[in-house]
TORLUMVEX-220346 format. One record per residue: x, y, z of N, C-alpha, C in turn. Coordinates in pm, whole numbers, padded with zeros to 5 digits, always signed. Layout:
N
XYZXYZXYZ...
! end
This chain:
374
+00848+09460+00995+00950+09393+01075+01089+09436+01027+01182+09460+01116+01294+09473+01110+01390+09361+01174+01539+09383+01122+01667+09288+01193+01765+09411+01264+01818+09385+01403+01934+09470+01378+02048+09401+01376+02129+09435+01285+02282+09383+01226+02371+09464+01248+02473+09418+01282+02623+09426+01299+02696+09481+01100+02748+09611+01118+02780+09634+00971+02896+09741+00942+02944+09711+00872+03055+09841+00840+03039+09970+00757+03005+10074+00827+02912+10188+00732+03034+10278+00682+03105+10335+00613+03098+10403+00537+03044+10578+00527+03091+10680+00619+02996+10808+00620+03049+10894+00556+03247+10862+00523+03314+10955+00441+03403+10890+00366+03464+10994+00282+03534+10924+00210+03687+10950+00240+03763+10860+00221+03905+10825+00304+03878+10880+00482+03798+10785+00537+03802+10804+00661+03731+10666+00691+03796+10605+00821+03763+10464+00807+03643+10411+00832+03612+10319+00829+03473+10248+00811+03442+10204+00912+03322+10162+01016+03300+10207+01132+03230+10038+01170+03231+09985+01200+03136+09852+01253+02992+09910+01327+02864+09913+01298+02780+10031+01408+02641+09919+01353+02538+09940+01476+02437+09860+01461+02358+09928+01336+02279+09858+01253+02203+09921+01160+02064+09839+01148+01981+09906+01169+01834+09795+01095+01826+09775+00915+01799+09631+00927+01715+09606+00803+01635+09579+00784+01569+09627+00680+01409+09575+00631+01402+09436+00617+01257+09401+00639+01264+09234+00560+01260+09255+00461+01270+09131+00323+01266+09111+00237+01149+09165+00165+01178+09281+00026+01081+09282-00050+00963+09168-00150+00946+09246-00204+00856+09115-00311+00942+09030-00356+01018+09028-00443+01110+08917-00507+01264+08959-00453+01259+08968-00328+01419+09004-00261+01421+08901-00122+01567+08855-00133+01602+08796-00002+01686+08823+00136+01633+08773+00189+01740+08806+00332+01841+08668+00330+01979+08720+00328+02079+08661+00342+02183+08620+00462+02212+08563+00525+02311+08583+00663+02443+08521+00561+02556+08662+00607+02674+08612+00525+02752+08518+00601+02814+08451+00534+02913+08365+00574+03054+08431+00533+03046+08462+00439+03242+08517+00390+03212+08638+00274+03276+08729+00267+03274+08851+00193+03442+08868+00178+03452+08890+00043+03593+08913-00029+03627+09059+00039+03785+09094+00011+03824+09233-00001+03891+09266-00111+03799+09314-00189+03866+09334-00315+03889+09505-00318+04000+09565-00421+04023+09666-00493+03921+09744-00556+03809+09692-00552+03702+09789-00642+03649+09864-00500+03635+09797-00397+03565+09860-00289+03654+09980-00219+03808+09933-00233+03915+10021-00203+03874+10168-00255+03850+10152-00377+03875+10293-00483+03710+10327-00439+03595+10284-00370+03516+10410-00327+03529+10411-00186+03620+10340-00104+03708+10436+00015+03749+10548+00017+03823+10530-00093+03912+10652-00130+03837+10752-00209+03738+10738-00283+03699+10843-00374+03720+10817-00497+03805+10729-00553+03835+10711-00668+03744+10689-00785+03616+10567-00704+03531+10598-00778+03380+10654-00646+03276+10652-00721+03137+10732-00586+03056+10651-00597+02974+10672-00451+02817+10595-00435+02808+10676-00387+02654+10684-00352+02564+10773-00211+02638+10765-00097+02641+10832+00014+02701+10807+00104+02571+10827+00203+02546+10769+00351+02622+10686+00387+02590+10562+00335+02737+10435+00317+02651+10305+00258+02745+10205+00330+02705+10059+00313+02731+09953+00351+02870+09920+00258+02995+09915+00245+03064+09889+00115+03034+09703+00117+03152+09633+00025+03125+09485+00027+03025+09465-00111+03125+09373-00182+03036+09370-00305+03081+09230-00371+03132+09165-00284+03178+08955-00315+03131+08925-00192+03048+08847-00204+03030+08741-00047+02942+08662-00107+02937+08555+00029+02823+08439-00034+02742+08376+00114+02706+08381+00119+02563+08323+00274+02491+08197+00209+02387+08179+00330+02263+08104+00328+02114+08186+00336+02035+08191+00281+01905+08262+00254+01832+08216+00400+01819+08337+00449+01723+08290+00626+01573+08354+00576+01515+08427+00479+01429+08427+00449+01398+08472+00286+01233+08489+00242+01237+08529+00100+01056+08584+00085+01119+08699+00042+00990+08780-00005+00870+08719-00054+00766+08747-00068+00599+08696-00058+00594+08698-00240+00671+08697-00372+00656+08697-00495+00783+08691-00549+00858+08596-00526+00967+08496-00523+00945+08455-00623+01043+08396-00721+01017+08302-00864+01002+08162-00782+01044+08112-00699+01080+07984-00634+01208+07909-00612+01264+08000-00720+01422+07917-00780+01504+07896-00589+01477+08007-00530+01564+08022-00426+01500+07959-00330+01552+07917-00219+01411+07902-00093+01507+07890+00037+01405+07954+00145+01504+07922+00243+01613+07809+00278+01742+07809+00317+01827+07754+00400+01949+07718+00250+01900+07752+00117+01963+07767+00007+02097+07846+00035+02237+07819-00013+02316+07890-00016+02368+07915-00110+02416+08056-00121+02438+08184-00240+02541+08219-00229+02580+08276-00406+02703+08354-00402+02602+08510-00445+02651+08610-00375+02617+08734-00486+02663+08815-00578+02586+08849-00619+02606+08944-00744+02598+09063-00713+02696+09098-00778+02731+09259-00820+02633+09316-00955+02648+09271-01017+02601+09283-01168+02482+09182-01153+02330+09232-01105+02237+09169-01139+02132+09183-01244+02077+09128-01301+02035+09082-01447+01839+09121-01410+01817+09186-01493+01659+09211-01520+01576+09109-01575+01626+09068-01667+01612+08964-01773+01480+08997-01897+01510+09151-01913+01377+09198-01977+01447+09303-02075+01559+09410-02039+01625+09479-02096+01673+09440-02240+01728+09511-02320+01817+09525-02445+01911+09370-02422+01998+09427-02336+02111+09356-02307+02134+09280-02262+02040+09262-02175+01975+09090-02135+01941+08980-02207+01855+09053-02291+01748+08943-02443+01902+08930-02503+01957+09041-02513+02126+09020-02639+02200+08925-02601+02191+08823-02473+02286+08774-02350+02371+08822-02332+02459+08970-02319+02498+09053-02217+02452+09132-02140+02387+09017-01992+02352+09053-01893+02436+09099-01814+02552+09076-01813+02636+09135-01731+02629+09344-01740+02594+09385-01917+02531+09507-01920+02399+09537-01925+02336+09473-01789+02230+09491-01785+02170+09610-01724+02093+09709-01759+02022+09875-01715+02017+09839-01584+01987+09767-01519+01946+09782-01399+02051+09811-01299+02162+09787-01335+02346+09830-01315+02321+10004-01284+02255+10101-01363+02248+10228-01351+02183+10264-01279+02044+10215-01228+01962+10226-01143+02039+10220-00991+02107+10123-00960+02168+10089-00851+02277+10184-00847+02339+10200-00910+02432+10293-00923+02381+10453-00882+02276+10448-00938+02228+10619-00886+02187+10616-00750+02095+10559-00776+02012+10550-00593+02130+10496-00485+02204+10379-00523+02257+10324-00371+02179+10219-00321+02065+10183-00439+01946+10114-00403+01971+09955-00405+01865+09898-00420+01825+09761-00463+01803+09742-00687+01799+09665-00684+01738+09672-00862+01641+09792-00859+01551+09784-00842+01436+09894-00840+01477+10020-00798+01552+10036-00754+01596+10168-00605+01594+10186-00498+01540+10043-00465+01439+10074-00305+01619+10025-00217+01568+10101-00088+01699+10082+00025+01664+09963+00115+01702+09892+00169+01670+09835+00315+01708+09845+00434+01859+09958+00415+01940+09989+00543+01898+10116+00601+01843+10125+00733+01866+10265+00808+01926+10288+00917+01960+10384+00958+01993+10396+01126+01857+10525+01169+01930+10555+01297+01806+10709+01334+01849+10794+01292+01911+10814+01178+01957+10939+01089+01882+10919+00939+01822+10812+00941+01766+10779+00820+01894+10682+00706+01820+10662+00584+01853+10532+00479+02014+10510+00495+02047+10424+00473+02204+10404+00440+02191+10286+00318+02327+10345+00227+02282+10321+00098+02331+10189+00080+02302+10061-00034+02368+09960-00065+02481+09999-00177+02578+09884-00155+02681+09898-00246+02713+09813-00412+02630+09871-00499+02617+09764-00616+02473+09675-00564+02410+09716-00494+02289+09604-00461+02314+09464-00420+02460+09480-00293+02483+09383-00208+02560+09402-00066+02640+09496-00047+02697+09567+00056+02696+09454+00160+02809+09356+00132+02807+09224+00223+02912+09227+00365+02919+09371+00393+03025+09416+00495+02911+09397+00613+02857+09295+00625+02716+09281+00759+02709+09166+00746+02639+09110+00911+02626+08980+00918+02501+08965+00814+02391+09077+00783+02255+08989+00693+02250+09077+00620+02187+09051+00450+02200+09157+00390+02053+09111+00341+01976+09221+00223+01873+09205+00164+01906+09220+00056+01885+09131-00063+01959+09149-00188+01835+09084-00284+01797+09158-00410+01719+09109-00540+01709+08959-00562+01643+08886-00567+01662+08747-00595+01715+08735-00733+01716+08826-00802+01856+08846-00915+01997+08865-00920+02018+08879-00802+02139+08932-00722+02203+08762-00699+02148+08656-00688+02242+08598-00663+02259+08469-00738+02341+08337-00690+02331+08221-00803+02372+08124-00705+02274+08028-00724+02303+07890-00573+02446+07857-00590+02451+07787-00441+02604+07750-00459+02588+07626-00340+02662+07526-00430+02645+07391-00402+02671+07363-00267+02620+07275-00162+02643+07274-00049+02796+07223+00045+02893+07164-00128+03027+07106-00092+03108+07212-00108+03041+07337-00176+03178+07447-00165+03187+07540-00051+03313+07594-00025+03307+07666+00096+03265+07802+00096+03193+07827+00204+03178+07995+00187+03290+08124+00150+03408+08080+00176+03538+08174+00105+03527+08136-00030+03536+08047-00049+03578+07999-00206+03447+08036-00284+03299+08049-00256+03194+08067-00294+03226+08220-00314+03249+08299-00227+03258+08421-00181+03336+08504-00318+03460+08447-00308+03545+08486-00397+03511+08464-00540+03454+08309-00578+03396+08318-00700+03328+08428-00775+03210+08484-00653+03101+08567-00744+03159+08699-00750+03309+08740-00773+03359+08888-00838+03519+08802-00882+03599+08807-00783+03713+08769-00816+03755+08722-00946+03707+08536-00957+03724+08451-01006+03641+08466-01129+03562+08511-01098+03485+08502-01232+03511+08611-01338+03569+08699-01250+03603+08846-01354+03716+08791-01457+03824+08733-01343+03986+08680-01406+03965+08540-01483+03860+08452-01433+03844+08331-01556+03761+08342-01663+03652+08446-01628+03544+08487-01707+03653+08559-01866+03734+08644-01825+03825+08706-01943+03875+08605-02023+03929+08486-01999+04013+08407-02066+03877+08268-02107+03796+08265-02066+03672+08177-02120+03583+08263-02194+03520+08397-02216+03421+08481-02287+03526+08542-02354+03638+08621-02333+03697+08702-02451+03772+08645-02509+03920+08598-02469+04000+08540-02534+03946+08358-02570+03876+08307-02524+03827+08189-02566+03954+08080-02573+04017+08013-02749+04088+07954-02756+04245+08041-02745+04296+07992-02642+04491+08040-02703+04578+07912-02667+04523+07813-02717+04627+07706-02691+04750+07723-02784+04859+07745-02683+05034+07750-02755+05044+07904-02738+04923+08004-02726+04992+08156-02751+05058+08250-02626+05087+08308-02640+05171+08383-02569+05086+08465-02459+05045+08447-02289+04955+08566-02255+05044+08669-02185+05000+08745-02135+05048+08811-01995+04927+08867-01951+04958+08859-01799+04878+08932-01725+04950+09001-01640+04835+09159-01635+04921+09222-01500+04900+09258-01428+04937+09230-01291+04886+09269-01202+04865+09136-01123+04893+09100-01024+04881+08942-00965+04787+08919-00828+04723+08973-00858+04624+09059-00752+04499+08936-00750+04403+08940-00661+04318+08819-00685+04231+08775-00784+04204+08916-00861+04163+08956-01098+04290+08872-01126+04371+08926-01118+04469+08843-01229+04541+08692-01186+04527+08672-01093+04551+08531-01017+04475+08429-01067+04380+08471-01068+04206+08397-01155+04204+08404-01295+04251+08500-01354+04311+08550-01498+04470+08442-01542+04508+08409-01465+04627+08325-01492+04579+08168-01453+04518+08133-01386+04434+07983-01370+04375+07984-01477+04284+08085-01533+04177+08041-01633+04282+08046-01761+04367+08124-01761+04438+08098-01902+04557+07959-01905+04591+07886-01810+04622+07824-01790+04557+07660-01850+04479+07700-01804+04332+07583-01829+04333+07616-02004+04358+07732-02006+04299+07742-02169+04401+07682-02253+04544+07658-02165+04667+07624-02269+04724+07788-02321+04757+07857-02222+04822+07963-02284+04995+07881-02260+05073+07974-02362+05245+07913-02363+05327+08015-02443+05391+08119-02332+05426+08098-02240+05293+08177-02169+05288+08185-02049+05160+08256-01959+05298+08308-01827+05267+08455-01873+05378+08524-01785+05275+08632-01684+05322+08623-01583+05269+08742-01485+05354+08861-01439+05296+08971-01425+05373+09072-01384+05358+09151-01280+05337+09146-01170+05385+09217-01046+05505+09320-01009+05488+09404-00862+05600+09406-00829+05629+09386-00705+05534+09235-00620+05560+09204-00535+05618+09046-00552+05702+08974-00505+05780+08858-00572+05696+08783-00473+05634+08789-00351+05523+08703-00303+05391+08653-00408+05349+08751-00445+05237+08726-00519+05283+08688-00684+05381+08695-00684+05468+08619-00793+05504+08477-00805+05565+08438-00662+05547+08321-00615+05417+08226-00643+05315+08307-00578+05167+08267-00593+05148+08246-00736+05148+08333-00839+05128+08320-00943+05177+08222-00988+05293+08186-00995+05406+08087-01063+05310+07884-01003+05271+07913-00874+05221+07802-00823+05081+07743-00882+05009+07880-00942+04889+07887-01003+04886+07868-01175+05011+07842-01227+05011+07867-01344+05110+07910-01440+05158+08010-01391+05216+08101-01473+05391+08033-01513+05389+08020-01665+05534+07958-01678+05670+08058-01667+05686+08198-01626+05691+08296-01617+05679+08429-01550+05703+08480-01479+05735+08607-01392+05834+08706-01440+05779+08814-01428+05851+08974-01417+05817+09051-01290+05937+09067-01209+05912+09193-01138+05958+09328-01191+05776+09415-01188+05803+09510-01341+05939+09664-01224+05939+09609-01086+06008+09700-00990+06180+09667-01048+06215+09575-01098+06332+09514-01154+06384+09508-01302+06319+09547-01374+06326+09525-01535+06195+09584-01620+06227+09632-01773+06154+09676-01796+06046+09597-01843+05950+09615-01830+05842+09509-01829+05794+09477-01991+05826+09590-02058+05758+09594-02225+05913+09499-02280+06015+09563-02230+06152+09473-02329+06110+09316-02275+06063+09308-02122+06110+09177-02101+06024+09083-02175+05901+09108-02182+05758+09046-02247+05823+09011-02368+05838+09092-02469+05918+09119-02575+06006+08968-02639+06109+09001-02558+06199+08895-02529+06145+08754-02494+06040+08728-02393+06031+08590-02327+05925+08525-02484+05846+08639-02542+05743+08585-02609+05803+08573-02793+05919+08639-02782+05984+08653-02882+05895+08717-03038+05878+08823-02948+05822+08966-03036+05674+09033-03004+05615+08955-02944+05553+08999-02867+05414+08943-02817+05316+08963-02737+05206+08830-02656+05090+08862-02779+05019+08752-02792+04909+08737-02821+04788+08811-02770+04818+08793-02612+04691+08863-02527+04754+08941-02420+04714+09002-02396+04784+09104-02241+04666+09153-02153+04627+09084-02056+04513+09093-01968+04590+09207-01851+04518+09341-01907+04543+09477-01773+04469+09437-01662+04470+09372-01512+04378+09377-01440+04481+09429-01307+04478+09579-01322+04524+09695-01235+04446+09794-01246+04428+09852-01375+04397+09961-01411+04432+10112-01411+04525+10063-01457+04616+10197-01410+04662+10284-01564+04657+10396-01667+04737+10444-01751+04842+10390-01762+04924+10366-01731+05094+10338-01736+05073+10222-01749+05000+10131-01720+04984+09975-01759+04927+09940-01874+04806+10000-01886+04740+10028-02003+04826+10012-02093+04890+10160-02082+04980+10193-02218+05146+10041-02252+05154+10017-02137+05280+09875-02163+05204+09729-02233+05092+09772-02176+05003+09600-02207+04988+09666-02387+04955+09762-02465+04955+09750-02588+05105+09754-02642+05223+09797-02552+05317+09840-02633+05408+09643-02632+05348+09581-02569+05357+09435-02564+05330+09353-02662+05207+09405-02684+05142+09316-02790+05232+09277-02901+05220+09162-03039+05292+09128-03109+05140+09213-03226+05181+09187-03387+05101+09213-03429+04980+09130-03412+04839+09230-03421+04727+09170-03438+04709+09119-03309+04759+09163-03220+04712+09106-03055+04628+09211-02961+04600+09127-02888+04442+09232-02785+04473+09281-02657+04498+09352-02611+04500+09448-02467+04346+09404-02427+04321+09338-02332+04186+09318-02268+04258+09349-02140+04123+09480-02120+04151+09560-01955+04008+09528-01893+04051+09516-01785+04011+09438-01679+03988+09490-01534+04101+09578-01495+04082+09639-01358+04020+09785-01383+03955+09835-01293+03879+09949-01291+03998+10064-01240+04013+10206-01245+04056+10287-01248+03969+10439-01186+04002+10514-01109+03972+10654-01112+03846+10752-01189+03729+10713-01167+03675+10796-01278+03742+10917-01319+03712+10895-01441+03807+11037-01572+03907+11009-01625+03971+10903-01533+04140+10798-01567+04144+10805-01726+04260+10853-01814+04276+10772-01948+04416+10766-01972+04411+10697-02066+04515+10703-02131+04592+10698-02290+04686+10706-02317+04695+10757-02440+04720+10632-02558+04716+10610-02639+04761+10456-02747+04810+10583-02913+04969+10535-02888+04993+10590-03073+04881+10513-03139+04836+10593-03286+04729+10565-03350+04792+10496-03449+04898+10488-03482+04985+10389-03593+05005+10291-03529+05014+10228-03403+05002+10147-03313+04925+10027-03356+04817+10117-03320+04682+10039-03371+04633+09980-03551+04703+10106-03654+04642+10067-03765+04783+09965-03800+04896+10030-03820+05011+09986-03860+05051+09817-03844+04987+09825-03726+05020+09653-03654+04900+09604-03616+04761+09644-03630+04643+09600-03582+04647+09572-03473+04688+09620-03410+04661+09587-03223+04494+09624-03210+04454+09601-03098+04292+09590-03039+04354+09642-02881+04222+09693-02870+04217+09724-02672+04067+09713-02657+04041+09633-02576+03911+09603-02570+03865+09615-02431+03778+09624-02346+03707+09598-02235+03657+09502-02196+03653+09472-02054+03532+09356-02006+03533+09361-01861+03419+09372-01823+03359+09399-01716+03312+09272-01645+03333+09196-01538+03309+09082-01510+03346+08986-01529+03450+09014-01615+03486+08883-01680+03356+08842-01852+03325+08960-01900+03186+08937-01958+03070+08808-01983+03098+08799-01848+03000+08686-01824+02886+08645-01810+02792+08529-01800+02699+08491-01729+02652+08444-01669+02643+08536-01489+02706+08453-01391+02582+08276-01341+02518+08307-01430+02399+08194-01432+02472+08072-01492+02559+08094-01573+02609+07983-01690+02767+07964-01625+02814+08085-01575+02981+08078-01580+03005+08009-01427+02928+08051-01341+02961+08019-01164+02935+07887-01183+02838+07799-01230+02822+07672-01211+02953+07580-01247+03006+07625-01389+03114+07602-01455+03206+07615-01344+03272+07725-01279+03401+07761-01172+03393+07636-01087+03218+07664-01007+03236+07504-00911+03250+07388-00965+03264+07366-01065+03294+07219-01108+03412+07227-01182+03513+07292-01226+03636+07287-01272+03715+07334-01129+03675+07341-00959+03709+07367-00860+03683+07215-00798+03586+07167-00815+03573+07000-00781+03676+06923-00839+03692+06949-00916+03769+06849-01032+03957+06869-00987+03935+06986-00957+04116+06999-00891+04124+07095-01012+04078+07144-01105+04150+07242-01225+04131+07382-01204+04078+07411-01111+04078+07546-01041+04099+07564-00880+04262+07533-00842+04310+07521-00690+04255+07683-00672+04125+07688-00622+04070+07853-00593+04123+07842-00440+04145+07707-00339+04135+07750-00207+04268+07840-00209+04429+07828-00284+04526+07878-00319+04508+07992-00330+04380+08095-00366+04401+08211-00376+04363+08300-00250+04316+08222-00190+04254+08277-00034+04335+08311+00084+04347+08453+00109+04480+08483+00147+04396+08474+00319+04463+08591+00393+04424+08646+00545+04263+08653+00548+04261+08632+00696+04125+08575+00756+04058+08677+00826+03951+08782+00805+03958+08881+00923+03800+08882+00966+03787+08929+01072+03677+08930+01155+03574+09069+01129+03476+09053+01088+03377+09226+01039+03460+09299+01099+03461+09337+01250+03529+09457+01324+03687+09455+01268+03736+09400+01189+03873+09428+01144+03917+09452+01024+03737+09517+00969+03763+09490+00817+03806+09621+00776+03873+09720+00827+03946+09839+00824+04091+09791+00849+04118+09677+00874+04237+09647+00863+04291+09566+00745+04202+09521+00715+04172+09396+00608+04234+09468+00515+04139+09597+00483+04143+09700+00346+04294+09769+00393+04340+09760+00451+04520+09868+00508+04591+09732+00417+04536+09602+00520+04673+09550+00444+04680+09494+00301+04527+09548+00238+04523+09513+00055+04598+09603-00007+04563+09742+00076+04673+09859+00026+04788+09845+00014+04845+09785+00120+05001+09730+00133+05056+09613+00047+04984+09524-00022+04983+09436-00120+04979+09322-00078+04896+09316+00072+04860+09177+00096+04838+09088-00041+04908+08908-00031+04907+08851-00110+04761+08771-00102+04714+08721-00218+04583+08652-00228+04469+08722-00185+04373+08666-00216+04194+08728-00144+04194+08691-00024+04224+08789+00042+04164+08833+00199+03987+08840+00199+03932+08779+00350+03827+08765+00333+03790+08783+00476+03669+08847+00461+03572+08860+00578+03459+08793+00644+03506+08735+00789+03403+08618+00794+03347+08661+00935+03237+08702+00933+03161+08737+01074+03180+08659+01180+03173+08696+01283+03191+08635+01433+03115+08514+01399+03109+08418+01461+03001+08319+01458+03022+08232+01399+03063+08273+01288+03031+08168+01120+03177+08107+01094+03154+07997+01035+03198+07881+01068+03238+07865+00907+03352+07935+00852+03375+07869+00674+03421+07768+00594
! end
């Protein structure tokens, strides 16, 4: 048995993305069929528009959304069951690997698998047309009204939250609160910055907020999403288009931040978020970049003043332990997430969606299929 769905394929790279009927498989052994309700537009999907970073081609892009389960494979754990509603995962968990048993599932092997094929966890596809397979994106490609995704792939989501706000949780929010709850942990009184005010670091400035960062400065160079920031948290703004961004940090933190959350990813940011730091403070980068992208750090930098630059992917989380947490510090009023939810667009406009993220649309723009009701 097959579905045919409404989907945004993907056949080249920097050439736009097409809305075109596609069949899907039903659900494998322990995989579900999903009907989306809301799918994010985030920056990671941008950069394999463009090439910046690769998948198989042709594929479904879309890699934040959240639905209701319309069906479930014949060797199911049970956890899920029809009419259940989900956020998905990008980063789904084996629960058998190295890095799994270590509890960093978020680096879980099965991340490479998907990554090569275009596949499911295993490899397997569920998308074709009459040209044959079309690939998944991260093992969720939520740019379609139904998707087929690993029953590892996703994490219930309570029936009082909304499908945007669900949506956005499972990449956004959890990447930018996940950093300031798994890496930086306690900074009550210290100095943060974040940069980049984008819907990573918007979520990156709520969660450090919550944590008691002081001062908690953001850096943009759009004064809209500055605005936003300032409403979300931040005691502090730089527009880095107006001033130099390393003197001003400097100055507001009076010698220099504790933490400096990169969520751009860019060299030139990179290199300001360490030249920020005070002694003994951490550069945690956050936004993805260009495969091959680097950049350079003086090495007296590092020993002379102990600075750190560290990584984290997801927010290094576990989205089993951390998503439950988001919806209930989102109940409570301590995570205004509906605030980050920018423009509203329809599947067939999701080539516009991605123009105006390029342009620096403010907040998470989101994609909500004809029909559906968020």
């Amino acid at each position: 048995m097959s579905y045919t769905v409404n989907a945004a394929v993907l056949r080249e790279i920097d050439q736009p993305m097409r809305v075109e009927q596609i069949q899907l498989s039903e659900p494998g052994d322990e995989e579900l069929l999903v009907e989306i309700e809301a799918a994010g537009v985030c920056h990671s999907d941008l950069h394999y528009l463009r090439g910046g970073l690769r998948a198989p081609l042709p594929l479904v892009p879309g890699h934040e959304g959240a639905g209701r389960v319309i069906a479930v494979g014949s060797r199911t754990s049970g956890a899920i069951s029809v009419g259940d509603r989900v956020a998905l995962l990008w980063r789904p968990n084996c629960g058998r690997c190295v890095q799994c048993m270590s509890g960093a599932s978020v680096m879980c092997t099965s991340a490479a698998v998907q990554a090569r094929t275009g596949g499911l966890i295993d490899g397997s596809i569920r998308m074709s047309d009459e040209n044959g397979p079309i690939h998944h994106l991260m093992g969720v490609s939520c740019f379609s009204e139904k998707v087929v995704v690993h029953e590892r792939s996703v994490v219930p989501v309570p029936e009082d939250i909304s499908a945007e706000v669900a949506a956005i949780a499972g990449c956004a929010v959890i990447t930018g609160v996940g950093v300031t709850r798994n890496v930086i942990g306690g900074c009550l009184g210290d100095p943060v910055v974040v940069l980049g005010a984008g819907g990573v670091g918007l979520a990156a400035v709520m969660g450090a907020r919550l944590a008691g960062a002081r001062p908690l400065i953001a850096v943009d160079i759009d004064d809209g999403k500055l605005e936003l920031a300032t409403r979300l948290g931040a005691t502090a703004t730089i527009n880095s288009r107006d001033r130099d961004v390393v003197e001003a940090v400097l100055e507001l933190t009076g010698g220099g931040a504790a933490w400096v959350i990169e969520a751009i990813g860019r060299p030139d940011t990179l290199r300001d978020a360490v030249q920020m730091l005070r002694p003994r403070g951490t550069a945690v980068a956050v936004g993805l970049g260009a495969v091959g992208q680097t950049f350079e750090i003086p090495i007296n930098e590092l020993v002379q003043r102990q600075k750190r630059v560290v990584g984290s992917l997801y927010g290094s989380s576990t989205p089993a332990i951390d998503l439950p947490v988001i919806f209930e510090l989102y109940r409570s009023g301590e995570l205004p997430l509906d605030e980050l939810i920018g423009a509203r667009y329809a599947l067939e406009d999701v080539t516009v969606a991605f123009d105006a993220l390029a342009q620096g649309a403010v907040g998470r723009s989101v994609i909500v299929p004809e029909g559906v009701n968020p």
